[in-house]
TORVOKE-355197 format. One line per field, with one value per residue (C-alpha): x, y, z; residue number from 1; residue in one letter. Coordinates in steps of 0.05 Angstrom, whole numbers, plus 5000, padded with zeros to 4 digits. Layout:
N
x	[X,...]
y	[Y,...]
z	[Z,...]
seq	[NUM,...]
type	[A,...]
//
This chain:
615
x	[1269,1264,1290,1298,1230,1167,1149,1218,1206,1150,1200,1253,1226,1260,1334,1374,1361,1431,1425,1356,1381,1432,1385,1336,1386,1417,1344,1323,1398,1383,1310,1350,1403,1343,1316,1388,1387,1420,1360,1304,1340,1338,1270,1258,1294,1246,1181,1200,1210,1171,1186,1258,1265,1305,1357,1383,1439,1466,1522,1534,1603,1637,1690,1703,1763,1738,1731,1795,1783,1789,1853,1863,1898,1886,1815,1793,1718,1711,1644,1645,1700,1665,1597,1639,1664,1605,1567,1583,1614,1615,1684,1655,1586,1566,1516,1520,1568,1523,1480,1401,1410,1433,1378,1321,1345,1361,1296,1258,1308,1302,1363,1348,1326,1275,1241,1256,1320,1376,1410,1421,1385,1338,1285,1324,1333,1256,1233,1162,1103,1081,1151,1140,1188,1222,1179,1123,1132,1141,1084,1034,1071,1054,1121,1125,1174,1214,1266,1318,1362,1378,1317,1336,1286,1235,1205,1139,1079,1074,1148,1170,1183,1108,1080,1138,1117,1150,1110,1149,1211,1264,1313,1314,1289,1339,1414,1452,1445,1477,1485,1507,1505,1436,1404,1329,1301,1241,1193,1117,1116,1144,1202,1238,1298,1351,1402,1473,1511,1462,1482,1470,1406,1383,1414,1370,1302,1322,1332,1264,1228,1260,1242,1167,1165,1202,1143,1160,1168,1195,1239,1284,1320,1376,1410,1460,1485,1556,1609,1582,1611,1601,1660,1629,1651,1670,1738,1767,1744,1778,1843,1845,1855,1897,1947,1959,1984,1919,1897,1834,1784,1818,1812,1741,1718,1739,1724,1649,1662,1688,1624,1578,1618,1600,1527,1525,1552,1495,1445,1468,1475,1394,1383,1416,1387,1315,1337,1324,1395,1379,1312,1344,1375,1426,1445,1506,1524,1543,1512,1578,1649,1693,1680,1753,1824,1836,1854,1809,1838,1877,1820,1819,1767,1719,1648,1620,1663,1646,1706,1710,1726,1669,1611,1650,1622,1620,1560,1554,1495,1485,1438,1461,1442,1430,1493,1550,1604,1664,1624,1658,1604,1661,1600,1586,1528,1497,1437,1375,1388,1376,1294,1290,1337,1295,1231,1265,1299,1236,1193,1141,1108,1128,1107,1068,1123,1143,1196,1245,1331,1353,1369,1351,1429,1408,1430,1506,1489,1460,1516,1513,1576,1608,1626,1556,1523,1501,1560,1513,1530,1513,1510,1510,1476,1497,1452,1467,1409,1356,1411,1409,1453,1521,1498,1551,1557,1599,1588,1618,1621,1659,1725,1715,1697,1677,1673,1652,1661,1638,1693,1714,1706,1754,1759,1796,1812,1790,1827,1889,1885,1844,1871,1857,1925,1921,1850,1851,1799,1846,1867,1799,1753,1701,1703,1684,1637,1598,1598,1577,1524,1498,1500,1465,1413,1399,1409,1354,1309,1319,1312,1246,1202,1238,1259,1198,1207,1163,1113,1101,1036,0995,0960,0934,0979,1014,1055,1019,1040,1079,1138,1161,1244,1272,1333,1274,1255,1266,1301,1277,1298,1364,1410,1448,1416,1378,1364,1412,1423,1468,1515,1533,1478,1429,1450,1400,1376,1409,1354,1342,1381,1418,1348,1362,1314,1235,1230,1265,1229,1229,1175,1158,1114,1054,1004,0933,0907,0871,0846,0807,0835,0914,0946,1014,1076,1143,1216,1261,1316,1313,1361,1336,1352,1305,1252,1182,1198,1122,1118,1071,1044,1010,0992,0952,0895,0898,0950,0968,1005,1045,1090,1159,1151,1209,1275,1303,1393,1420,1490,1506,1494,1570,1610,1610,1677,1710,1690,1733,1704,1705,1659,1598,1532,1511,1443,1412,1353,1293,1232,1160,1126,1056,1018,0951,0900,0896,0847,0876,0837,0856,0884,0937,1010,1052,1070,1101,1136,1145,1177,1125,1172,1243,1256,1326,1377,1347,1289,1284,1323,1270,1285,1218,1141,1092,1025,0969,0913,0853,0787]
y	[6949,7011,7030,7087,7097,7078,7058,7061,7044,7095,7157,7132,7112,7170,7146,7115,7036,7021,7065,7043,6979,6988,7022,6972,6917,6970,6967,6889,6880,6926,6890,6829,6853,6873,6798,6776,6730,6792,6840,6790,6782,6858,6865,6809,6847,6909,6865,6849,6916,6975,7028,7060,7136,7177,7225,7266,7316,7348,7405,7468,7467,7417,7385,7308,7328,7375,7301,7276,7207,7225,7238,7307,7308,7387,7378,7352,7315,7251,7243,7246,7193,7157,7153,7128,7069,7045,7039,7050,7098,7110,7116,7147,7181,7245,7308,7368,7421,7474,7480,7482,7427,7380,7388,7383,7322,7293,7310,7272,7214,7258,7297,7372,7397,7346,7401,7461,7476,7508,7554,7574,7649,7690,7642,7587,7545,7539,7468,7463,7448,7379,7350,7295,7302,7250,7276,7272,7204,7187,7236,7197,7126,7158,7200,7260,7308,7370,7406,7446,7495,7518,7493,7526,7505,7557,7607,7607,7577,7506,7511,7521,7463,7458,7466,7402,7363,7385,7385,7438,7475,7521,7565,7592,7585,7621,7599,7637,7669,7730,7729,7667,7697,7716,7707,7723,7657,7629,7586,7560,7617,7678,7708,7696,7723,7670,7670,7631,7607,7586,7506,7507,7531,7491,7427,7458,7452,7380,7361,7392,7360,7283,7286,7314,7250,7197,7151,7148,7141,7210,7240,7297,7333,7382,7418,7454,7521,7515,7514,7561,7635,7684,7658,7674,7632,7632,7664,7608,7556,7609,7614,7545,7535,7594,7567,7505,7547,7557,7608,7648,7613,7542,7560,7597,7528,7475,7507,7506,7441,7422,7460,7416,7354,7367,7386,7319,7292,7323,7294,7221,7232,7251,7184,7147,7180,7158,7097,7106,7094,7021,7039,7106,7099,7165,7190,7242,7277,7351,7373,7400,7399,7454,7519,7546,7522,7478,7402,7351,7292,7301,7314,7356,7417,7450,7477,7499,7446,7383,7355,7303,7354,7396,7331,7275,7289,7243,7193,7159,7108,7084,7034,6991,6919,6925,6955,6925,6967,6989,6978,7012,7012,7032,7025,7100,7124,7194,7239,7213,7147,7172,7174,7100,7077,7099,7079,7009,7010,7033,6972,7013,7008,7037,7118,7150,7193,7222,7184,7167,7168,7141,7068,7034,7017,6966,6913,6950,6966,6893,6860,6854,6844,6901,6855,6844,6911,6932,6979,7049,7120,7189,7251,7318,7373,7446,7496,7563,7611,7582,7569,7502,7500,7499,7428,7432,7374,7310,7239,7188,7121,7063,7075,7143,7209,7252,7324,7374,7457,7483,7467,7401,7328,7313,7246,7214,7139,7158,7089,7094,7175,7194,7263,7284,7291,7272,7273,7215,7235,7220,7147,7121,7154,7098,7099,7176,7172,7115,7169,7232,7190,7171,7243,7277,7225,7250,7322,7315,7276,7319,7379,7360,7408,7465,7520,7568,7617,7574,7634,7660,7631,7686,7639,7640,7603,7584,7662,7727,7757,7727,7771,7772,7795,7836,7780,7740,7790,7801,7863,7901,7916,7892,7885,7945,7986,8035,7987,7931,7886,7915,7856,7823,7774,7779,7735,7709,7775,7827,7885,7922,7987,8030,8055,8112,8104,8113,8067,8009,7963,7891,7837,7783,7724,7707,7644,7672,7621,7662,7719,7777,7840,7855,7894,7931,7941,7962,7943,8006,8051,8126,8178,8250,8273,8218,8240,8243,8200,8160,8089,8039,7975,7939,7861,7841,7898,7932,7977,8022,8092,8119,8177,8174,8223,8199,8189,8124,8118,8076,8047,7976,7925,7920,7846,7806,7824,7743,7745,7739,7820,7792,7737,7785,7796,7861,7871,7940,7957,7973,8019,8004,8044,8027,8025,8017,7953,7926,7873,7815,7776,7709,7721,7761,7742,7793,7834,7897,7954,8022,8095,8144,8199,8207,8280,8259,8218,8151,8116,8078,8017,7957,7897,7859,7866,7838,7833,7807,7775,7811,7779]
z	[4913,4884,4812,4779,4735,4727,4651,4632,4567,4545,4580,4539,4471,4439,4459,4397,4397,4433,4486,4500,4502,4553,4591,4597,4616,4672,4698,4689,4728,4787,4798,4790,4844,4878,4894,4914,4981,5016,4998,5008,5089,5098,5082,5132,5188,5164,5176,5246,5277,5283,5236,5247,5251,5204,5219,5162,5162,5111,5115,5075,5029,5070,5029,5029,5059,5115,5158,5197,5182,5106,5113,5141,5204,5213,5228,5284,5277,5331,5324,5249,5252,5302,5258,5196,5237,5267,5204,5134,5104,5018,4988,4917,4946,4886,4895,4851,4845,4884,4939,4912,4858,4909,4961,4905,4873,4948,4973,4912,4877,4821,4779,4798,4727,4726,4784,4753,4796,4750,4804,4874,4874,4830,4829,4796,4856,4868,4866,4832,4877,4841,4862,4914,4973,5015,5074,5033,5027,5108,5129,5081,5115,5193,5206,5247,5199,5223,5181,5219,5178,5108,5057,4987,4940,4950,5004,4978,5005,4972,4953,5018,5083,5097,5036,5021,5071,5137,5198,5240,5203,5236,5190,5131,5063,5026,4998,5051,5124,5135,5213,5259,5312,5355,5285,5271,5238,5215,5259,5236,5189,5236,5241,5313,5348,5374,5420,5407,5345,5293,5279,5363,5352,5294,5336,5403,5354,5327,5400,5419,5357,5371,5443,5428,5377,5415,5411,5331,5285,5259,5204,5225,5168,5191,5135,5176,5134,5157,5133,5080,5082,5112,5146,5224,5282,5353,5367,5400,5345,5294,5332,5347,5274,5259,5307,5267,5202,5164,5125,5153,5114,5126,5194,5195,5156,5203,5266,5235,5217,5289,5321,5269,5305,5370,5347,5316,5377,5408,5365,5376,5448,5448,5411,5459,5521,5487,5476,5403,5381,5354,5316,5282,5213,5216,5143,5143,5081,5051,4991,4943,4948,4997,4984,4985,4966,5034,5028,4990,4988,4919,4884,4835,4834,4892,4903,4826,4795,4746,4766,4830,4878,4862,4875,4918,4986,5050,5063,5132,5143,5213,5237,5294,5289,5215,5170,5203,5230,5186,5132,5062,5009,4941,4883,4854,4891,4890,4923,4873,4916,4980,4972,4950,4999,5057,5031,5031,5092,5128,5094,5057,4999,4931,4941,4893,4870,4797,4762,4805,4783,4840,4858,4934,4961,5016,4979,4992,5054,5078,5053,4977,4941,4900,4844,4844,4840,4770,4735,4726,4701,4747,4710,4729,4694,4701,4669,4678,4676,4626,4577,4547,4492,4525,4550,4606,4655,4668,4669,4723,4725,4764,4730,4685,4689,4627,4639,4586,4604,4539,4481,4482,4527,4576,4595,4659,4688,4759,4773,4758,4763,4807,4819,4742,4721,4642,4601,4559,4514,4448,4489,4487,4436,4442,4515,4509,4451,4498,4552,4517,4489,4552,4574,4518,4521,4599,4586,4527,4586,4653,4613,4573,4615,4612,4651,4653,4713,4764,4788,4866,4889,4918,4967,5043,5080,5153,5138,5167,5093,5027,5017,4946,4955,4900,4887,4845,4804,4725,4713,4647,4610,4634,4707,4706,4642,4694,4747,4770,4844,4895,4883,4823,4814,4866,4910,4968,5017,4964,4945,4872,4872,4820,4795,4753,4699,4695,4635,4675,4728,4768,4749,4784,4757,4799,4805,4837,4884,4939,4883,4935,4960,4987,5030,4994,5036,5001,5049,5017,5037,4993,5007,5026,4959,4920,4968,4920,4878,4856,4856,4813,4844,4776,4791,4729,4709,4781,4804,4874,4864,4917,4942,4989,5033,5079,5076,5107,5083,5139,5131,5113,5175,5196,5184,5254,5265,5264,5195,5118,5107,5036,5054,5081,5049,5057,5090,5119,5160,5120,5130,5113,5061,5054,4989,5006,4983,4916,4886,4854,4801,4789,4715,4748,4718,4736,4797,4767,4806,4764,4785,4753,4774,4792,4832,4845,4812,4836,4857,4923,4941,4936,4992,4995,4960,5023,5008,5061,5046,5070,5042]
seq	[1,2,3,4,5,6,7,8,9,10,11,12,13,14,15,16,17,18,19,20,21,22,23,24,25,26,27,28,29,30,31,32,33,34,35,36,37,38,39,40,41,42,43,44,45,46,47,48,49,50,51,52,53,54,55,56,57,58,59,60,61,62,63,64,65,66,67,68,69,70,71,72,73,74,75,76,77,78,79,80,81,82,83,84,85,86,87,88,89,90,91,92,93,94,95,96,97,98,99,100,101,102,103,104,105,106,107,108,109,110,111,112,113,114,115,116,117,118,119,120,121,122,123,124,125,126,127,128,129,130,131,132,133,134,135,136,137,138,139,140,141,142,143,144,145,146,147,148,149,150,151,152,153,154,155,156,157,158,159,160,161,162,163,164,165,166,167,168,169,170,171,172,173,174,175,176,177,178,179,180,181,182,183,184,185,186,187,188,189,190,191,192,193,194,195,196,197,198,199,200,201,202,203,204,205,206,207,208,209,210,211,212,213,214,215,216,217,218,219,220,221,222,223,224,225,226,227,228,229,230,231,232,233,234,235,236,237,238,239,240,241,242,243,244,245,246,247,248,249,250,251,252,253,254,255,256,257,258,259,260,261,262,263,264,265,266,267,268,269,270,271,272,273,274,275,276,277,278,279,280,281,282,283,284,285,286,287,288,289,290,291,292,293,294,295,296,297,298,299,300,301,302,303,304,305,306,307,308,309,310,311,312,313,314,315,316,317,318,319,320,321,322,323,324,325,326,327,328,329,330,331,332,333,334,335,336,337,338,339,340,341,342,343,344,345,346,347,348,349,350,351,352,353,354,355,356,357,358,359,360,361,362,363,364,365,366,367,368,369,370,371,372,373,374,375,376,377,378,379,380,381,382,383,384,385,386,387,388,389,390,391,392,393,394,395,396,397,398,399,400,401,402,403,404,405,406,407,408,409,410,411,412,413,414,415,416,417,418,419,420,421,422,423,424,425,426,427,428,429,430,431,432,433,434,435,436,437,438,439,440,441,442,443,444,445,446,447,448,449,450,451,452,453,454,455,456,457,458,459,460,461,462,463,464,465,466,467,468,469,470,471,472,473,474,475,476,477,478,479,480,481,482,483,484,485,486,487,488,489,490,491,492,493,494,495,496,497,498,499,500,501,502,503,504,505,506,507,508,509,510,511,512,513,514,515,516,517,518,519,520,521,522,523,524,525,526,527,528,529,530,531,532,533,534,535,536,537,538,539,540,541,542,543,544,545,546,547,548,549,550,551,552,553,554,555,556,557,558,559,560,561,562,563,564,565,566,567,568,569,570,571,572,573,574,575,576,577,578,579,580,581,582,583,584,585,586,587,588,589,590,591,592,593,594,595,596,597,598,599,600,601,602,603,604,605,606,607,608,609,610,611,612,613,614,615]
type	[X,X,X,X,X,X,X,X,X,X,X,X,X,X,X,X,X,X,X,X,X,X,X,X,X,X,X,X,X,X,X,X,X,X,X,X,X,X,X,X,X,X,X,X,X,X,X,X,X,X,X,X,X,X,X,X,X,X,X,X,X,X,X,X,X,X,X,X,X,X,X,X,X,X,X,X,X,X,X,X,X,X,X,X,X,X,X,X,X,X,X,X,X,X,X,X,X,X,X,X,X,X,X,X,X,X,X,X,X,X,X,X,X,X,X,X,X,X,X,X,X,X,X,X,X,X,X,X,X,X,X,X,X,X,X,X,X,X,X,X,X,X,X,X,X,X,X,X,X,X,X,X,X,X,X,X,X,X,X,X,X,X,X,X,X,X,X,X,X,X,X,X,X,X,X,X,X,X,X,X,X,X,X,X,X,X,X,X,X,X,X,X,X,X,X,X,X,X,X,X,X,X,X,X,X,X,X,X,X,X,X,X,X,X,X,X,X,X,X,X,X,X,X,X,X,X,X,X,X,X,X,X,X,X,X,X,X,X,X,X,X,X,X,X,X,X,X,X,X,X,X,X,X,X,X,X,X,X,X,X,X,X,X,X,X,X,X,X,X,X,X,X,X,X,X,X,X,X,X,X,X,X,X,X,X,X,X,X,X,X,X,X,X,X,X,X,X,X,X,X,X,X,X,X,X,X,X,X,X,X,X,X,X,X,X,X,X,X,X,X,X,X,X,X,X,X,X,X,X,X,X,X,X,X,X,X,X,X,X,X,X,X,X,X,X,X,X,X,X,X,X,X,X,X,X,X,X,X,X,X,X,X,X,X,X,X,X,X,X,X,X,X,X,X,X,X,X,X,X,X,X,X,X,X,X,X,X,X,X,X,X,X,X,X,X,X,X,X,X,X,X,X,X,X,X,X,X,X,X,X,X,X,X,X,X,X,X,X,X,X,X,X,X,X,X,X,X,X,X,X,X,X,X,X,X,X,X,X,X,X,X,X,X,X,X,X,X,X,X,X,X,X,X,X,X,X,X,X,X,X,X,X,X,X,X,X,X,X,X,X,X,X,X,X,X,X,X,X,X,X,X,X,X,X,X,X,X,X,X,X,X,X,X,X,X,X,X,X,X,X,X,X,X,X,X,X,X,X,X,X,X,X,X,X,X,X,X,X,X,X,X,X,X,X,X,X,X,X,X,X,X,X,X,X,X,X,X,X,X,X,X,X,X,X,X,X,X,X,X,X,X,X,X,X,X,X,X,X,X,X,X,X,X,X,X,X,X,X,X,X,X,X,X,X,X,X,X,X,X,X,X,X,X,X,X,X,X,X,X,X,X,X,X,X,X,X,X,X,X,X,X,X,X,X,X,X,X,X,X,X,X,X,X,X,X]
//
């Protein structure tokens, strides 16, 4: 089995003597576990069979209790319900409070700030290019691999679903989609127009990619985007909901979560038909807690929160024949043991991966006892922005959770309290001081590398052109002193406007890998009255100078009218102003946009930087 590190002791050498201690004897317990007779008969069954597919989904903000078999009897979810039953499900299953964190440390068994992910937009949620994905892992073992929906950890050529391993990826790259309906996505590189509600869509591609790859083995990763906001679905589903006394974002959320039902229903149904349904491991999982104040099972907290509500999602693990029906795996188990877990339940060797966090479950899953199973501590790490000293985060283990916001620990028996009703910090000091330890030690070690912006790779690749979108760059000298984002915090698909002053400007690091000659393209909007206004295009000693000569002011893209109008993201329709060609030597750093001169009262409004590689 897989543990959670290679050379633990040389990683760890600079943890106090105790806690290396008792994390050396966590590790020499799981190998042991490891060994145990239930283990050693599960990696029989693997050596028997051919290798078993992998279906992965994951879901966007649903809650632990957006599932009707969790004990919400608003929702309706029979497949959901269904898939529980007929393998096992995980009673105390943890991700991170956010969206990008989650899919990073998923996607490589490691804690998210180990790869550079702090965030969910600006850059901050891009995953560097040396991490070693989970379908990095089954392409090098002989697996087809096709991702289907929301990636989030970068949307730059390697950082993006091929460049991570993915054969074939539908979606989006970013941490939201603006339109579910008839929405233009990307395919092999190019953007595409679809037709239908976008979780159908995704499902229709996952469909397409399984039957293409029915002769195996294959890994099919579909990270639906629902039930994140904007709050868009069908009227009926909406109504449906409404109906039964729920507010509109209740309602808006389980109607997506109902449609995701029936898409998984879908999904299962193609397995079948295939006859793949006994050779598929199915993994089902959401990658935060709810993202509004609907029910949750008691738990106190939602999406953004250290507390359980905010990381306790749903795990389902289905393989007929092999993890026995009804199945309740109650062990603390978390997204950093995904990777290993597959790796051992598809019999290969150990990958050649960075150091891993996770643990392999199979022993839980094939039968292992709980009493048996090695008492561990999952931490979370919040980092907000590249700050590091508010050292932010919480700790959980089997019968505590330690949370710390910023002043002082809060400490909880999750036992006999599980809906966080009284911190018992002052109760048990030495029970807290063991946890905060434990934590501080991890923060030091996930954190080692840093948070340096990780730079754009300008680099040929499977994309006719890299477009570098104003929501990752660096605003100097500050956002909103003479240049800000048209919302709050630029936000996935937001634009640069609010330029008012010549001295201010967006940056953008950069990593030359094709150096040679571009073509510059600028997405804006100006109004007639900023018509003139001359534009700077500087990447590292070269530079482009430019003049608007048109005016292009087109209104906001209107909300799709079954939508929370506080929920939308604004988007408009941009115009193409080209720049001209610009040669880029490989010392280049920095991709700088300047206004030279400002005839009105602002510059242009700055969506997207594309540059094409022309020799």
């Amino acid at each position: 089995m897989l543990h959670y590190s290679r050379d633990i002791v040389p990683r760890y050498s600079h943890l106090p003597a105790h806690l290396l201690h008792m994390l050396t004897a966590f590790v020499l317990a799981t190998c042991i576990l490891c060994f145990s007779a239930n283990t050693v008969k599960c990696a029989e069954i693997t050596q028997k069979r051919d290798a078993p597919n992998i279906l992965m989904i994951l879901t966007d903000d649903q809650g632990y209790g957006d599932i009707r078999s969790h004990g919400n009897d608003q929702i309706d979810t029979p497949v959901l319900d269904r898939l529980a039953a007929d393998g096992a499900r995980f009673d105390r299953f943890y991700v991170s409070p956010v969206c990008a964190p989650t899919r990073a440390a998923l996607l490589t068994g490691r804690y998210h700030p180990r790869c550079g992910v702090h965030g969910v937009t600006r850059g901050y949620e891009n995953m560097r290019a040396e991490e070693v994905t989970l379908a990095e892992v089954l392409k090098r073992s002989g697996y087809a691999t096709g991702a289907f929906g929301k990636w989030h950890n970068g949307r730059h050529w390697p950082l993006d679903p091929q460049g991570q391993g993915f054969d074939e990826f539908l979606g989006f790259c970013g941490g939201h989609w603006n339109r579910y309906f008839d929405a233009e996505l990307e395919h092999k590189g190019r953007p595409i127009k679809t037709k239908g509600y976008i979780t159908d869509v995704l499902t229709d591609a996952a469909i397409r990619f399984m039957d293409e790859h029915k002769d195996g083995p294959f890994f099919c990763y579909v990270p639906y985007n629902t039930p994140h906001s904007p709050w868009i679905v069908s009227e009926k589903g909406f109504k449906k909901y409404k109906a039964r006394g729920l507010d509109d974002k209740a309602a808006c959320a389980y109607a997506m979560c109902e449609n995701i039902d029936r898409n998984v229903g879908r999904l299962l149904s193609k397995l079948d038909e295939l006859g793949l349904a006994e050779n598929t491991i199915v993994f089902y999982m959401s990658d935060n807690g709810a993202n509004s104040d609907r029910y949750n099972a008691g738990m106190k907290g939602r999406k953004g929160s250290l507390h359980e509500g905010g990381t306790r999602v749903p795990l389902f693990v289905r393989w007929p024949g092999h993890v026995k029906p009804g199945t309740v795996v109650r062990p603390i188990a978390a997204h950093i043991d995904i990777l290993p877990t597959i790796v051992e339940l598809c019999g290969l060797p150990k990958p050649e991966t960075l150091p891993l966090d996770g643990v392999s479950l199979v022993p839980l899953l094939c039968g292992g006892k709980a009493e048996d199973w090695p008492q561990r501590m999952l931490f979370t790490h919040q980092i907000r922005g590249r700050g590091l000293e508010l050292r932010l985060g919480a700790v959980r283990s089997q019968q505590w959770r330690a949370v710390h916001y910023g002043k002082n620990w809060l400490l909880y028996d999750m036992q006999s309290d599980p809906g966080q009703k009284k911190d018992v910090a002052k109760l048990f000091p030495q029970v807290l001081k063991k946890h905060v330890e434990a934590f501080d030690a991890s923060f030091d070690d996930v954190t080692h590398n840093g948070f340096e912006p990780v730079a754009i790779p300008l680099a040929k690749s499977h994309r006719p052109w890299i477009e570098i979108p104003g929501n990752e760059a660096l605003l100097v000298p500050d956002i909103g002193k003479g240049i800000r984002y048209h919302g709050p915090r630029g936000f996935a698909n937001d634009w640069i406007t609010g330029w008012t002053d010549t001295k201010a400007y967006p940056s953008w690091p950069l990593k030359v890998v094709d150096p040679g000659q571009y073509k510059v393209t600028l997405l804006y909007c100006c109004k007639p009255e900023n018509v003139g206004a001359k534009l700077r295009v500087q990447i590292g000693k070269s530079h482009l100078d430019g003049t608007v000569t048109k005016a292009h002011d087109p209104a906001i893209i209107p909300a799709h009218e079954c939508a929370d109008p506080m929920s939308h993201y604004d988007n408009k329709l941009w115009a193409q102003l080209p720049m001209g060609r610009i040669e880029v030597g490989r010392d280049a750093k920095q991709l700088i946009i300047r206004t030279l001169d400002m005839p009105g009262r602002e510059s242009i409004e700055l969506k997207a930087v594309r540059l094409e590689f022309v020799k």
